[in-house]
C-alpha positions as CSV (number, residue, x, y, z in Angstrom):
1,X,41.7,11.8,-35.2
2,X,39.9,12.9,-32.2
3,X,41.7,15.9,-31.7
4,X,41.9,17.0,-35.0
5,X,37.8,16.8,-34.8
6,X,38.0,18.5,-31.7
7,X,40.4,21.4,-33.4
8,X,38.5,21.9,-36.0
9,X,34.9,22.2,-34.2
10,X,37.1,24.3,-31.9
11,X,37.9,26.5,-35.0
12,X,34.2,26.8,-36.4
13,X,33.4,27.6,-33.2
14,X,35.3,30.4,-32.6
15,X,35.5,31.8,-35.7
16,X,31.1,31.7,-35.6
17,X,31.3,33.5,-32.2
18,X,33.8,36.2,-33.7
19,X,31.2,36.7,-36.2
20,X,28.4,37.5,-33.7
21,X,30.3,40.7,-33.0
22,X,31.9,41.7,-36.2
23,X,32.0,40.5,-40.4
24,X,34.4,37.7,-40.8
25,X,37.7,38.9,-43.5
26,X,37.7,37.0,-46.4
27,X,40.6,34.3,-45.1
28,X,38.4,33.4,-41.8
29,X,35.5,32.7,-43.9
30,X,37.8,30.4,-46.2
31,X,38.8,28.9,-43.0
32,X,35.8,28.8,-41.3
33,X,34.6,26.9,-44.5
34,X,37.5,24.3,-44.8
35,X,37.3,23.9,-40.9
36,X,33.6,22.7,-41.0
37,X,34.5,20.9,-44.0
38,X,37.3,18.9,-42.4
39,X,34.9,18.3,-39.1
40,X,32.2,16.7,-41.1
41,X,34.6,14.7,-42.8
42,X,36.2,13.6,-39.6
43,X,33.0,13.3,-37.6
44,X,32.1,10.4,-40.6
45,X,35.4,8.7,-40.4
46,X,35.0,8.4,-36.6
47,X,31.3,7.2,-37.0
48,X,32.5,4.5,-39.4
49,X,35.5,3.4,-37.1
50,X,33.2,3.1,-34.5
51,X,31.0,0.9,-36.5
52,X,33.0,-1.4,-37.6
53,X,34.7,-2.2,-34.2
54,X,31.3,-2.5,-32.9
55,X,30.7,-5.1,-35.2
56,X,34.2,-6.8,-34.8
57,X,33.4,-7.2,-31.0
58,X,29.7,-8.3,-32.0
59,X,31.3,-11.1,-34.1
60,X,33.7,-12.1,-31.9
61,X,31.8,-12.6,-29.1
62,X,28.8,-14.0,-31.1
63,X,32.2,-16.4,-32.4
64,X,32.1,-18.7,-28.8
65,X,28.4,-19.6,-30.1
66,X,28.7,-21.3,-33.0
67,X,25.1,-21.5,-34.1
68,X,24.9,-18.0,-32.9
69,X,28.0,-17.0,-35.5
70,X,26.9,-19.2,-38.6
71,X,23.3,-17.4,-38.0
72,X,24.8,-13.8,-38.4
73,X,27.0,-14.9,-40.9
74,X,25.0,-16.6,-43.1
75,X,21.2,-15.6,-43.2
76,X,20.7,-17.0,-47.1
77,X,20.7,-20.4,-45.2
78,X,18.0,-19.0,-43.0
79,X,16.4,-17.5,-46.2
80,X,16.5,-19.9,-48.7
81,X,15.0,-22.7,-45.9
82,X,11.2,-24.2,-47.2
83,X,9.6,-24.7,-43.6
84,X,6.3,-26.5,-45.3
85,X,4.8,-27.7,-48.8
86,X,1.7,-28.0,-49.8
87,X,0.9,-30.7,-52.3
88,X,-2.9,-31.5,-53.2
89,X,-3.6,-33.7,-50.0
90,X,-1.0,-32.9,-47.5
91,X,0.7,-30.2,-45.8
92,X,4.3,-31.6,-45.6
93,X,6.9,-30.3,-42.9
94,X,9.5,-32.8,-42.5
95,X,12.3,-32.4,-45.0
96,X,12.3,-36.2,-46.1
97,X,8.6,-35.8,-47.0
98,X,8.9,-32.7,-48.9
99,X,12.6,-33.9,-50.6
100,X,9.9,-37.3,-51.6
101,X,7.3,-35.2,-53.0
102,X,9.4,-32.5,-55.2
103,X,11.5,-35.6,-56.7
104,X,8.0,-37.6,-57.6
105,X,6.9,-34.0,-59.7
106,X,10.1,-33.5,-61.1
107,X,10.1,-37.6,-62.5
108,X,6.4,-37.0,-63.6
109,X,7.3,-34.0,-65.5
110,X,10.1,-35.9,-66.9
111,X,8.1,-38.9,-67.9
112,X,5.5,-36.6,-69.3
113,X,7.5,-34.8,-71.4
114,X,9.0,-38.0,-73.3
């Protein structure tokens, strides 16, 4: 893939300096055209290769930490976590406390609604 970018760039090059000098015939402007075409086509393929083997070698070395891994790979855990909740006297932080206090509103609704 790298040397058909480097072709093609090569191509558009050429064909751009030849048209400093002199008009382009109708076939070098059609390839001119398809060259540039096929060089922003493969400069995007090569961009996205690159990409994802970046992030195949991020993963795999973040893979020896576990914590590390599950962090990247699952950050609706870290999202969906309740650090604190405020209830009319308290501030509560520990999850004990807060799972207490959310199952005493949800009885009292209950009870309240019978």
């Amino acid at each position: 893939m790298r040397l058909q970018l480097a072709i093609a760039k090569e191509i558009v090059y050429r064909l751009e300096a030849a048209q400093d000098f002199r008009n382009l015939a109708p076939h070098e402007l059609a390839l001119c055209r398809k060259a540039n075409f096929c060089s922003l086509g493969l400069a995007s393929l090569q961009r996205t290769l690159v990409r994802q083997r970046a992030r195949i070698t991020y993963l795999a070395e973040g893979d020896a930490n576990t914590k590390f891994f599950h962090l990247q790979a699952c950050p609706r855990s870290r999202k969906n976590y309740i650090p604190k909740l405020r209830t009319d006297d308290a501030v509560l932080v520990r999850e004990e406390d807060m799972a207490s206090a959310v199952f005493l509103i949800i009885y009292w609704v209950h009870v309240g609604s019978n």
